[in-house]
N, C-alpha and C positions, 0 to 999 in steps of 0.2 A: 218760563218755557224750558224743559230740557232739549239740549241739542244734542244728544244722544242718538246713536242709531239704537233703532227700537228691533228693526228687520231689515234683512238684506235678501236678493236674490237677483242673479246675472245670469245673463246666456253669452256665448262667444257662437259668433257666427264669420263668413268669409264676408268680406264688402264686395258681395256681387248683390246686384238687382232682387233676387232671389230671397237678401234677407228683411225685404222689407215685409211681405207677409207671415214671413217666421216672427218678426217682431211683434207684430197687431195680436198677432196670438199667444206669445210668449206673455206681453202686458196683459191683454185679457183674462189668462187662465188667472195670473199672479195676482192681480188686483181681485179678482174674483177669489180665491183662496182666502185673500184679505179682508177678503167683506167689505173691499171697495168698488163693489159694481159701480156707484154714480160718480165714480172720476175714469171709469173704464175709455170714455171714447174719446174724452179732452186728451188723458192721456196717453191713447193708442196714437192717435193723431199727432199729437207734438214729438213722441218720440220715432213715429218713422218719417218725420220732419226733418229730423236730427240724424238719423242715421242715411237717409238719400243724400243729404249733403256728403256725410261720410262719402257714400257709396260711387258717390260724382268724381269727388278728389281723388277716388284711389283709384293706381293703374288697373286696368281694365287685365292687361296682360299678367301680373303681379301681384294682385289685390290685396294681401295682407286679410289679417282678422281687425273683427269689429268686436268691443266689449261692452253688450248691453246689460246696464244697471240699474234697479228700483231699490230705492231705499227711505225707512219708515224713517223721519227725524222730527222730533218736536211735533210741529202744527204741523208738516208738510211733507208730502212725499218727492223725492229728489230722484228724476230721470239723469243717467250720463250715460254719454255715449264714446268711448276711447275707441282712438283710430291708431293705424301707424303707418300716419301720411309723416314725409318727410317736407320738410320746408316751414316757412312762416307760419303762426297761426292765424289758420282759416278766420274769416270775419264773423260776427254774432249773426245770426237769420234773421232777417227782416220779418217773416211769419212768425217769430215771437218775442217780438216787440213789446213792451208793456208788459213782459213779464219779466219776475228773475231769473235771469240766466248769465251765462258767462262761459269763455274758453280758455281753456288754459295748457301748457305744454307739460306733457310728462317725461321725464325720461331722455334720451337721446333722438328718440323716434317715437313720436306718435301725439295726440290733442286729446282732448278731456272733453267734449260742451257739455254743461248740464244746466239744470231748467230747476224750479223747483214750482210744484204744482199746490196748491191751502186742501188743505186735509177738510172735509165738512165740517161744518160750524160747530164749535164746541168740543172738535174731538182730540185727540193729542195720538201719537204714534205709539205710546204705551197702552193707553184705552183699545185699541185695532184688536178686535179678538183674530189670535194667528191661529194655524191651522196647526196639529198635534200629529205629527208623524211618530211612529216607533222604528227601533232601529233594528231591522232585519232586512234579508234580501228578497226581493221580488218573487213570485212563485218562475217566473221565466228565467230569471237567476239561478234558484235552487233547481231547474229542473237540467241546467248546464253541469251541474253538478260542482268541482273544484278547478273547472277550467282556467288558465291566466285571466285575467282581464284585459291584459296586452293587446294590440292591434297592431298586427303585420305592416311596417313602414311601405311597402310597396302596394300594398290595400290601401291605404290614405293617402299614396301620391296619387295612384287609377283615381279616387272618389274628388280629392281636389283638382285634378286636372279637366276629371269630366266633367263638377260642377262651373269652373273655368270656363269651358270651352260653349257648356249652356246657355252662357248669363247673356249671351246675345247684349243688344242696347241697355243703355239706361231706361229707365222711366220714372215719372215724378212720382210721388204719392198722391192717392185720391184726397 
């Protein structure tokens, strides 16, 4: 078996309530790229498993960012979910149990969980036909023309404060 990462991709979201359907869709699209639609819903599910915990721990007032990760290794694809919750690390989830996973501390501030989900029978994360991008900009890109790509710091404090002040309660995942 190689344990090599074959593919990567992450999204950064706020840990409000909010990102838990950013997440189902995020796994979705990505697993679907990968032409692993039949681990799509095992693993849409364990990973906004993984992030409502996030999402529980972190102040509601403060929330911090969540950094969600799929990655191709060997036989298996490896969900984590970094938080930057302060204090002890959080317990393993009882809802996944029986699988491998684990928590771990990064840094000064923040936790790691991650899960690792068997790749279909027979297949390796090198065999994963990936998807072939070229490197140009988007037609909505070019049509910006040579604008910065910069974003006004007082534009992203309005957008996280509003998302903040949105995120009303928690709620579990379906």
């Amino acid at each position: 078996m190689n344990a090599d990462t074959a593919q990567v991709d992450d999204l950064r979201l706020i840990a409000l309530p909010t990102a838990l359907n950013c997440t189902e869709i995020f796994v979705r699209f990505t697993l679907s790229e990968w032409s692993l639609r039949p681990l799509a819903d095992g693993a849409a599910q364990t990973t906004k498993r993984m992030v409502d915990a996030a999402v529980q721990a972190a102040d509601p007032k403060n929330p911090g960012f969540l950094t969600i990760r799929l990655r191709l290794r060997g036989d298996c694809l490896v969900i984590e979910v970094e938080d930057e919750t302060v204090g002890i690390s959080p317990a393993p989830l009882r809802e996944l149990e029986g699988m491998r996973t684990g928590v771990e501390r990064i840094g000064a501030r923040g936790h790691r969980r991650w899960c690792e989900l068997a790749l279909p029978s027979g297949m390796s994360a090198s065999a994963v036909p990936l998807p072939r991008r070229e490197k140009r900009r988007s037609p909505a890109a070019e049509a910006l023309g040579d604008e910065p790509d910069e974003l006004d710091p007082q534009v992203m404090q309005r957008l996280l404060s509003g998302l903040n002040n949105a995120g009303g309660g928690h709620r579990k995942p379906e």
